[in-house]
C-alpha positions in Angstrom: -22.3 -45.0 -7.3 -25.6 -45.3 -8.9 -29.5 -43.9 -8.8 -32.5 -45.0 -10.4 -36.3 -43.4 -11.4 -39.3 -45.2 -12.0 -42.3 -43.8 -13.8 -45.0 -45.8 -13.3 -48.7 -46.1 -15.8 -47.1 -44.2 -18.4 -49.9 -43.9 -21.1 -48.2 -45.2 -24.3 -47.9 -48.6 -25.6 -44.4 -50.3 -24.2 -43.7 -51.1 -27.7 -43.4 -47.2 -28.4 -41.3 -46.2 -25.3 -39.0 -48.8 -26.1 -38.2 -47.4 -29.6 -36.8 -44.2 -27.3 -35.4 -45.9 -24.5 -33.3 -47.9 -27.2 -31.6 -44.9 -28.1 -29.8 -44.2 -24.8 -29.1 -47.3 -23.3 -25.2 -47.3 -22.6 -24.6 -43.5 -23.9 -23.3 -40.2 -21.6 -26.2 -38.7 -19.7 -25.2 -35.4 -21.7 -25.6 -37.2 -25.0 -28.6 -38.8 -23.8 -30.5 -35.7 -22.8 -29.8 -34.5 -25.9 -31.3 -37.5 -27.7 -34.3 -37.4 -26.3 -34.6 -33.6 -26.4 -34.7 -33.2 -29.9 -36.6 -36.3 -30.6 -40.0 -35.9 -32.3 -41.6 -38.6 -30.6 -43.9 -38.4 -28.2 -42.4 -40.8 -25.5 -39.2 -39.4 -25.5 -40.5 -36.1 -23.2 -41.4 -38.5 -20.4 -38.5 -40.6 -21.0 -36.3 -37.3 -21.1 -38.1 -35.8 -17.6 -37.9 -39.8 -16.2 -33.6 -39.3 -17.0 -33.6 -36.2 -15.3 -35.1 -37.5 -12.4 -32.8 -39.9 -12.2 -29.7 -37.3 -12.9 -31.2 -35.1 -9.7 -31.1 -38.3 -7.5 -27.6 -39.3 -7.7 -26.8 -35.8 -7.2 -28.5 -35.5 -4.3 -26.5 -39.4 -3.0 -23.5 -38.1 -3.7 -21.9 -36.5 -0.6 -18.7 -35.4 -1.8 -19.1 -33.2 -4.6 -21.5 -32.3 -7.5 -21.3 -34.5 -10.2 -22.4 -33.2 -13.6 -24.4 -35.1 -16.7 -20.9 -35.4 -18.1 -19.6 -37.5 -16.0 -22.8 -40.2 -15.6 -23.8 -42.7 -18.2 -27.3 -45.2 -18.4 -26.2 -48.2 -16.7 -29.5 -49.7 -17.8 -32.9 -48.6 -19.1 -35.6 -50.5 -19.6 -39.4 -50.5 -20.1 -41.9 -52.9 -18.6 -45.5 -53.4 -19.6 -48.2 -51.7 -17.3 -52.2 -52.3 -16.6 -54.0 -52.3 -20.0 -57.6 -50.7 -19.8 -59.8 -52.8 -22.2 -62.7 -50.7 -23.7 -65.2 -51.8 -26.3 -66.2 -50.1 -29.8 -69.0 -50.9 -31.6 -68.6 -53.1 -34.6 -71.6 -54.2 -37.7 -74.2 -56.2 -37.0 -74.6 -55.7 -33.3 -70.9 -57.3 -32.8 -68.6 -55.4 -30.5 -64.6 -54.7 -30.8 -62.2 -55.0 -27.8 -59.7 -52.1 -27.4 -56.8 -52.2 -25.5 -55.4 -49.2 -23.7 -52.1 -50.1 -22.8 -49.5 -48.6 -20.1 -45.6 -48.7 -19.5 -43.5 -48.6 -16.6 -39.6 -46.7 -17.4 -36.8 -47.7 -15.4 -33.6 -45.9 -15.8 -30.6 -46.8 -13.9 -27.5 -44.1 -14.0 -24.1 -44.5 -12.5 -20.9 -42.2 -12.5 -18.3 -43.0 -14.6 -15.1 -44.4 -12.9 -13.0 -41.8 -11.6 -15.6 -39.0 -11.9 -16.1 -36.5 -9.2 -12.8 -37.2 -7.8 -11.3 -33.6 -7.9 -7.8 -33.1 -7.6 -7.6 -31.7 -4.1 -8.3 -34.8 -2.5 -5.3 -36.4 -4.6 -2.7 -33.8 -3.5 -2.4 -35.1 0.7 -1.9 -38.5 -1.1 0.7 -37.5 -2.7 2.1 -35.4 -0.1 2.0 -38.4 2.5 4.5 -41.0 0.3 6.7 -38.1 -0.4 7.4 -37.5 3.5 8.0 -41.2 3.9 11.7 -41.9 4.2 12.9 -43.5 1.4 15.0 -46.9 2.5 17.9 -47.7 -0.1 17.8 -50.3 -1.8 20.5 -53.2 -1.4 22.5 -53.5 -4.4 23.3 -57.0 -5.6 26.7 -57.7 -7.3 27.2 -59.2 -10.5 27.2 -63.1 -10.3 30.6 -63.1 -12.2 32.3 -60.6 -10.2 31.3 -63.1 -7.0 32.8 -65.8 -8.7 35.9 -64.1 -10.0 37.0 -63.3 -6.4 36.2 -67.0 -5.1 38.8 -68.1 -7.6 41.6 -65.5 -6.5 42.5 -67.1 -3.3 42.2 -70.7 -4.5 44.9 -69.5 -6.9 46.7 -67.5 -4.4 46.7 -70.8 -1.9 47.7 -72.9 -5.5 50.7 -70.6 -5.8 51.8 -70.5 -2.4 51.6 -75.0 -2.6 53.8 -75.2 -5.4 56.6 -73.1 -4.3 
């Protein structure tokens, strides 16, 4: 199972959220939080509130139980350039400088870990279902000498009985 959140117009350049999101690509959700938590970068605090966006929504999908950061881990994360606001400055001699204002888009994309949230209560009736099951024995097989051995005996037998 997996949940994603977008933040969309994100007012950094995508070059600087990317040096964040790169950090937590593939790790724990727990680890990740921390990550970004105690990052002094600027980005990471909306990259760090996007994660736990995403955290609350597969929460929330998840019907059977409560699944915590532990078990969840960034599937993917990734950063995509937004609408860049062009503005001028003045430059000497009556010129005039372009600036660009740029914006991101974060996409991060978590999904439980396999065999996470499974609790052991719903393992037990499993368990107890193959147990009542009568057990059918098995048919032994004999020995492929033995078979042959008592072939032989009344060939000899019949060997004996010609010769007398």
């Amino acid at each position: 199972m997996e949940a994603y959140a977008i933040n969309r117009y994100i007012g950094t350049s995508p070059r600087k959220m990317r040096l964040v999101i790169d950090l937590i690509r593939g790790k724990s959700v727990d680890e990740a939080l921390h990550i970004l938590h105690f990052s002094p970068k600027h980005a990471s605090k909306v990259a760090e509130k996007v994660l736990r966006s995403a955290v609350s929504n597969l929460q929330n999908k998840d019907e059977g139980g409560r699944l915590e950061p532990e078990e969840m881990v960034v599937k993917e994360a990734f950063v995509d350039g937004g609408m860049t606001m062009k503005r001028i400055s003045p430059a000497p001699m009556g010129r005039a400088f372009r600036i660009r204002k740029r914006s991101n888009h974060v996409t991060i994309v978590i999904a439980a870990k396999p065999g996470a949230g499974k609790t052991k209560t719903k393992a037990k009736p499993a368990a107890k279902a193959e147990s009542k099951a009568p057990a059918k024995p098995k048919a032994v097989a004999k020995p492929k000498a033995a078979a042959k051995e008592t072939s032989k005996a009344p060939k000899q037998k019949a060997e004996a009985s010609e010769t007398k």
